[in-house]
C-alpha positions as CSV (number, residue, x, y, z in Angstrom):
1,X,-22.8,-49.6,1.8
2,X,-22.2,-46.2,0.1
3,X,-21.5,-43.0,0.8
4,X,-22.9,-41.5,3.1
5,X,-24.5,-44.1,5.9
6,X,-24.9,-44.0,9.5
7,X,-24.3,-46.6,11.3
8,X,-26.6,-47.2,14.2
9,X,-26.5,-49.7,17.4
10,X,-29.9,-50.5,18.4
11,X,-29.6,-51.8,22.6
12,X,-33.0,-53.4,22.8
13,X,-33.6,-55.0,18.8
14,X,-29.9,-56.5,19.2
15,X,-29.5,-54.7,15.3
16,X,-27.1,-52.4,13.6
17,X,-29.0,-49.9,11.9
18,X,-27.6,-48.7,8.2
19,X,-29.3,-45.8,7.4
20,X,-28.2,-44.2,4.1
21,X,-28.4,-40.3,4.4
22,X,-28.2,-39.5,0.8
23,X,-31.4,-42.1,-0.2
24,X,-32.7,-42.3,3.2
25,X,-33.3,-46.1,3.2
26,X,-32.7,-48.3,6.0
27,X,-31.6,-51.6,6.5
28,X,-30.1,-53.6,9.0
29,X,-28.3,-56.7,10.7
30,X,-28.6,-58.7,14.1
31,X,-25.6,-58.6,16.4
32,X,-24.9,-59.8,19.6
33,X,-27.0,-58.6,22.8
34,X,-27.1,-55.3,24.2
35,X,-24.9,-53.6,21.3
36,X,-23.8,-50.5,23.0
37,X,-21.4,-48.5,21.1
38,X,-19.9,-49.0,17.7
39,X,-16.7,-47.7,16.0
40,X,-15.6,-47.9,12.0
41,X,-12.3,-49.5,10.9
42,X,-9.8,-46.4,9.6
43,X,-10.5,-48.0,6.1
44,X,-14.3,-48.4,5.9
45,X,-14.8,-51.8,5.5
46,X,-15.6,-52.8,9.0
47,X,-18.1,-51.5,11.9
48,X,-17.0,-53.6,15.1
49,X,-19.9,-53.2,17.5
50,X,-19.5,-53.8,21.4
51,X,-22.3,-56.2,23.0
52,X,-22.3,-54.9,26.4
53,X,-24.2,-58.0,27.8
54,X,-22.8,-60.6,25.5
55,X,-18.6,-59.9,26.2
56,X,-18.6,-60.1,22.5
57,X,-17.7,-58.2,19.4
58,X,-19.7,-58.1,16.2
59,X,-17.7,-57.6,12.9
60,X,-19.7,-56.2,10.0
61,X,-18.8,-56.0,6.7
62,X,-20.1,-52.6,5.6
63,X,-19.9,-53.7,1.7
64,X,-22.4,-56.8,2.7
65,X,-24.2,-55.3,6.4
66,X,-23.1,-58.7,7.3
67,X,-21.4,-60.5,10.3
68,X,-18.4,-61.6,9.5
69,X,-16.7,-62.5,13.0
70,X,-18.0,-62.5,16.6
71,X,-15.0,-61.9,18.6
72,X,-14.8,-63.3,22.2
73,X,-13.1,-60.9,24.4
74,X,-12.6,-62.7,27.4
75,X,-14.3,-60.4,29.6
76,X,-17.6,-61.4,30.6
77,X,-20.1,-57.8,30.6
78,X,-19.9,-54.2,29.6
79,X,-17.5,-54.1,26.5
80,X,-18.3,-50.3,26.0
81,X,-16.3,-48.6,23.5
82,X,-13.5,-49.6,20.9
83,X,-10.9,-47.2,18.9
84,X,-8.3,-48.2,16.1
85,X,-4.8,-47.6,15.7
86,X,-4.7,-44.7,12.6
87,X,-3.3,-47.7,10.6
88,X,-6.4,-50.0,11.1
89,X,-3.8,-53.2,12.2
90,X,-5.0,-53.0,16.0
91,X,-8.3,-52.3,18.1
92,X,-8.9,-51.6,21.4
93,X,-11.5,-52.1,23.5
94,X,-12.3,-50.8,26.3
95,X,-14.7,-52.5,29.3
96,X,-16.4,-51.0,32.6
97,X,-15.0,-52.1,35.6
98,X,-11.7,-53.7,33.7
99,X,-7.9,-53.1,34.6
100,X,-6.7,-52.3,31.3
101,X,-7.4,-52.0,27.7
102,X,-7.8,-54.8,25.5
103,X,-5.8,-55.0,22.1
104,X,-7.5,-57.2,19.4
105,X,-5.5,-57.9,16.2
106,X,-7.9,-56.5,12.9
107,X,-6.2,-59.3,10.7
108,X,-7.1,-62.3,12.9
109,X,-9.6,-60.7,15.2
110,X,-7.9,-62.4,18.2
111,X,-7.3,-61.3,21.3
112,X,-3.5,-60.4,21.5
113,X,-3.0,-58.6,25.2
114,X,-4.0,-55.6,27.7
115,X,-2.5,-52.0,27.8
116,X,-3.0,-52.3,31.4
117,X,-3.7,-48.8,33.2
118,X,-3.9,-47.2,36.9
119,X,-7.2,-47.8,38.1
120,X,-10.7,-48.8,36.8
121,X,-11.4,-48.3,33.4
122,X,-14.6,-46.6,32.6
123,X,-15.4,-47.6,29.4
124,X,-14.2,-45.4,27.3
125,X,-10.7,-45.1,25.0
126,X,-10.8,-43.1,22.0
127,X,-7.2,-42.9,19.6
128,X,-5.7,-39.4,18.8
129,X,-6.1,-39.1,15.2
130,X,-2.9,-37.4,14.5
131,X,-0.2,-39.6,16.8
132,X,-0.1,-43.3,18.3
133,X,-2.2,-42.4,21.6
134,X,-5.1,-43.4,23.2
135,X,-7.5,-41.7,25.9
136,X,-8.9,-43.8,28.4
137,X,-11.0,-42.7,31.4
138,X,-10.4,-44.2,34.6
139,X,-11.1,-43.9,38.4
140,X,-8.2,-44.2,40.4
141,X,-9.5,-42.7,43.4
142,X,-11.1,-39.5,41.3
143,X,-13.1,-39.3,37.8
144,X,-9.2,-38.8,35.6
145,X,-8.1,-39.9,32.1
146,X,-4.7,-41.6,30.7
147,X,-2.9,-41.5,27.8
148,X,-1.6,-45.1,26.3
149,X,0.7,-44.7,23.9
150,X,0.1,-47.4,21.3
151,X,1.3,-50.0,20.2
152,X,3.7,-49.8,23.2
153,X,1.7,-49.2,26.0
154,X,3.8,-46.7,27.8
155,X,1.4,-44.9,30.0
156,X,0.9,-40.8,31.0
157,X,0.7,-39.9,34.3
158,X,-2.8,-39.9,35.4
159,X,-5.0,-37.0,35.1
160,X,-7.5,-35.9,37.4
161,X,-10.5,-33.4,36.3
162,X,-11.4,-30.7,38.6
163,X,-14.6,-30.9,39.5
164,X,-15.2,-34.1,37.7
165,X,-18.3,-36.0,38.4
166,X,-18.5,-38.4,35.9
167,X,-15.8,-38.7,33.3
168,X,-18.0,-40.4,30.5
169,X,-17.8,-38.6,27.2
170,X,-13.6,-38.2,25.4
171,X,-13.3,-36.8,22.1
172,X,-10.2,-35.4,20.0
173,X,-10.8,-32.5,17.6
174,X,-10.1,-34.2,14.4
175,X,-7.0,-32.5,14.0
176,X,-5.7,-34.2,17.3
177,X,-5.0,-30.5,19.2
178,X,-7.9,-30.6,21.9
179,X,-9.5,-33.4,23.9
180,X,-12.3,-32.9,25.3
181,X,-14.2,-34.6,27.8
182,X,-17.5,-34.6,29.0
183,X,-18.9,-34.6,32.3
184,X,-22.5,-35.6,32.3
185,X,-23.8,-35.0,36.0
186,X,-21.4,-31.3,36.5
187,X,-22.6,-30.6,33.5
188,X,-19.3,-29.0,32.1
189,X,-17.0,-30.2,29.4
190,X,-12.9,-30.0,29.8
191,X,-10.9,-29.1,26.8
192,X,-6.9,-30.5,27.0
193,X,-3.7,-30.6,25.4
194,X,-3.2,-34.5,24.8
195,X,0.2,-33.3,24.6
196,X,1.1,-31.7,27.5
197,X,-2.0,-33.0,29.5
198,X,-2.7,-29.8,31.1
199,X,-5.9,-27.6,30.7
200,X,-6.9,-25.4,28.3
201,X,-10.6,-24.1,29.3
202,X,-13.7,-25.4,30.8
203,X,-17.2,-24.1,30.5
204,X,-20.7,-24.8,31.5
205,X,-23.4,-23.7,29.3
206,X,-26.3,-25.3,30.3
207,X,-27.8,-26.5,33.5
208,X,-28.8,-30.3,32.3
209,X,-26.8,-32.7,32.0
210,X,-24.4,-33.5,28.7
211,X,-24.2,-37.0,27.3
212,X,-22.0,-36.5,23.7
213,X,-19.5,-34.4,21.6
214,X,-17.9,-35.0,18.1
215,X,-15.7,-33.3,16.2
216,X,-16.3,-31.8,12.6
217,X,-13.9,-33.1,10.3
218,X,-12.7,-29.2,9.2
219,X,-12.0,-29.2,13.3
220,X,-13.6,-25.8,13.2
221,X,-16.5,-27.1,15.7
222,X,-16.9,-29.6,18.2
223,X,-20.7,-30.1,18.4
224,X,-22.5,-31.2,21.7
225,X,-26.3,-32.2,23.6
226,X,-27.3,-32.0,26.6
227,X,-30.4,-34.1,25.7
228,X,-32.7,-31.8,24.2
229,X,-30.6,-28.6,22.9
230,X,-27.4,-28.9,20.4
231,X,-24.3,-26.7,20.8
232,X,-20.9,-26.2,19.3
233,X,-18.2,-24.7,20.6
234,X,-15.9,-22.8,17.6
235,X,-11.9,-23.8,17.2
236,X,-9.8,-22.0,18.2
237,X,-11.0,-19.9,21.1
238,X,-14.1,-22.4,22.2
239,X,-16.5,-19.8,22.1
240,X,-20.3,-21.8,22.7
241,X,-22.8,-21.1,20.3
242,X,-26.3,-22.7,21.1
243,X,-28.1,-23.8,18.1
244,X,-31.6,-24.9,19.8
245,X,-34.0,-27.7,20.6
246,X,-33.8,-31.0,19.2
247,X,-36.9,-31.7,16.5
248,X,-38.9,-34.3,19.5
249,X,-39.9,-32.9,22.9
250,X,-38.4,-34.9,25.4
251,X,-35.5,-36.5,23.0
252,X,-32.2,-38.4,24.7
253,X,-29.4,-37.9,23.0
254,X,-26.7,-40.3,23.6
255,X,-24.6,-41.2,20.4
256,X,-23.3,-38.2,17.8
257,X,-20.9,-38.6,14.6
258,X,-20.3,-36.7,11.4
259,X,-20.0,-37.9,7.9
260,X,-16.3,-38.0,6.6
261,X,-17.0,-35.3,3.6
262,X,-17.8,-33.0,6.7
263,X,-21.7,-32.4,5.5
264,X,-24.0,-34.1,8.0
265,X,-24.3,-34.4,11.7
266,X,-26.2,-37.6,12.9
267,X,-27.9,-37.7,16.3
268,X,-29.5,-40.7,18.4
269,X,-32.4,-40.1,20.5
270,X,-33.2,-43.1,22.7
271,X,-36.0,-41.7,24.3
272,X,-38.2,-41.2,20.8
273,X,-36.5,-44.2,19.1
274,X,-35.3,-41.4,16.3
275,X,-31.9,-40.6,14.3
276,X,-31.9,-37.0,13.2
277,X,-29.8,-35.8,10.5
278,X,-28.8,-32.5,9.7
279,X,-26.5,-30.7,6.9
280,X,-23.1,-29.6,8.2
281,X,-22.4,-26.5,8.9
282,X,-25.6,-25.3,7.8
283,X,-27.5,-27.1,10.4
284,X,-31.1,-27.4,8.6
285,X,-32.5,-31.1,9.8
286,X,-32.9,-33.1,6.6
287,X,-34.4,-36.4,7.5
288,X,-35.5,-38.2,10.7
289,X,-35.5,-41.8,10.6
290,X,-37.1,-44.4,12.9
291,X,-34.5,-45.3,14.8
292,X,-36.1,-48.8,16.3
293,X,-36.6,-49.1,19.9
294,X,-32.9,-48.3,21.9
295,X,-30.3,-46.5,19.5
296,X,-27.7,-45.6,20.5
297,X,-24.1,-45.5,19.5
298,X,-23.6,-44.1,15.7
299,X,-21.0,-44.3,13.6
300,X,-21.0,-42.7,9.7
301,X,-18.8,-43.5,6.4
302,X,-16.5,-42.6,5.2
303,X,-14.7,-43.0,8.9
304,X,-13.0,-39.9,10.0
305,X,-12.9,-38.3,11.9
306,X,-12.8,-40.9,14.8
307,X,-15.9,-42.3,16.3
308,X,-17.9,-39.8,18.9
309,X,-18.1,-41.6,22.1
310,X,-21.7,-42.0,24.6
311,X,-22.0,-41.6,28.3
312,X,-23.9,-44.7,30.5
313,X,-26.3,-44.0,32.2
């Protein structure tokens, strides 16, 4: 597909959504059941998508909006979210309720090993953009995070959240500096060094709960929800500005990403079946598309920075 699409995982329809945001056309393929989240190959020829019911993995080919592979992952329910190595030869996929992280070889779409971690995983890993590292959230005992260095595994200490009720939502800043993780029930969202692991700020800026956060690709904002409002908060100094109400009453938000030239913001809304776009920075809406009948995860071209990441609910 050209420049720019969003890609779109539709829970309910079984489809991946292409919605082109320059034409504003859609189209679409079938994938495996209960498609969750979705993430884009560092190169942008692939969206893998994670069939939460299914245990599977649908490759598309974004030049054809074809499957091309269905990858059994040998575990059996909830394959939630999957990140790259920054040289596309690795993914990894991470799965509620699993021990570790599964790494899946992009050239033979086999199953290779685990990254095995402290704890329950989640569902959620997302790769530093900068360095080899990955983020995983995990529940040793508290909501906390890890880092996996990658490809060798080695793991952080583990990180526990103050206050965290829910560790769903991680995102890097683009440039790799901050990670930031959500908590959807506090509501508050936790800003980190990935290097030295410890805290940078916190903050709270609404009363209702937060679902999603991605990075610009300037790394000058990292843009948020909490359902029916949309906020950045500026880099540096996190300062929160609160840009207003989504376009439907009532809207869901559960799946954010921006395109890679930096100009559009893409949102999900599950509970109006609609994908909003908007121009980036400016934030005027531009289009709204149907988004068919559970969407959910997005992901746009050209694929950085890396994919934003959805609570479950």
């Amino acid at each position: 597909m050209a420049n720019n699409t969003a890609y779109v995982a539709d829970r309910t329809a079984n489809r991946l959504y292409a919605f082109d945001l320059v034409a504003f056309t859609t189209s679409f393929v079938a994938v495996g059941s209960d498609p969750l989240l979705c993430s884009m190959k560092p190169d942008g020829t692939e969206v893998w998508v994670a069939n939460r019911a299914g245990g599977s993995i649908s490759v598309v080919d974004t030049a054809t909006l074809t499957v091309t592979h269905t990858i059994t992952t040998g575990i059996p329910t909830n394959p939630n979210q999957i990140a790259f190595a920054n040289d596309g030869s690795a993914a990894y996929l991470a799965a509620a309720g699993a021990s570790g992280v599964v790494v899946i070889s992009t050239s033979t779409y086999a199953v290779t090993g685990t990254l095995t971690t402290t704890g329950t995983v989640l569902g959620f890993v997302v790769s530093n953009p900068v360095v080899g590292q990955l983020a995983v959230s995990t529940t040793p005992g508290t909501s906390s995070f890890q880092m996996v260095s990658i490809p060798g595994g080695g793991l952080s200490s583990v990180v526990a959240v103050g206050g965290l009720t829910n560790s769903g939502c991680l995102a890097y800043l683009a440039n790799g500096d901050q990670l930031y993780i959500v908590d959807g029930l506090s509501p508050r969202i936790w800003i980190f060094d990935p290097t030295t692991l410890a805290p940078i700020t916190n903050f709270s800026p609404t009363a209702n709960s937060m679902f999603s956060g991605v990075s610009n690709t300037d790394s000058s904002r990292f843009y948020f929800t909490n359902d029916t409002d949309l906020y950045y908060a500026a880099y540096p100094g996190n300062a929160v500005t609160t840009v207003g109400a989504l376009p439907n009453p009532g809207a869901q938000c559960r799946g954010m990403a921006i395109t890679g030239d930096n100009t559009q913001l893409v949102i999900t809304d599950t509970n109006n079946n609609r994908v909003y776009v908007y121009s980036q920075p400016g934030l005027v809406l531009q289009h709204t598309f149907n988004g068919g009948s559970n969407p959910w995860g997005v992901v746009c071209t050209p694929r950085t920075p890396p994919p934003a990441i959805v609570m479950i609910v």
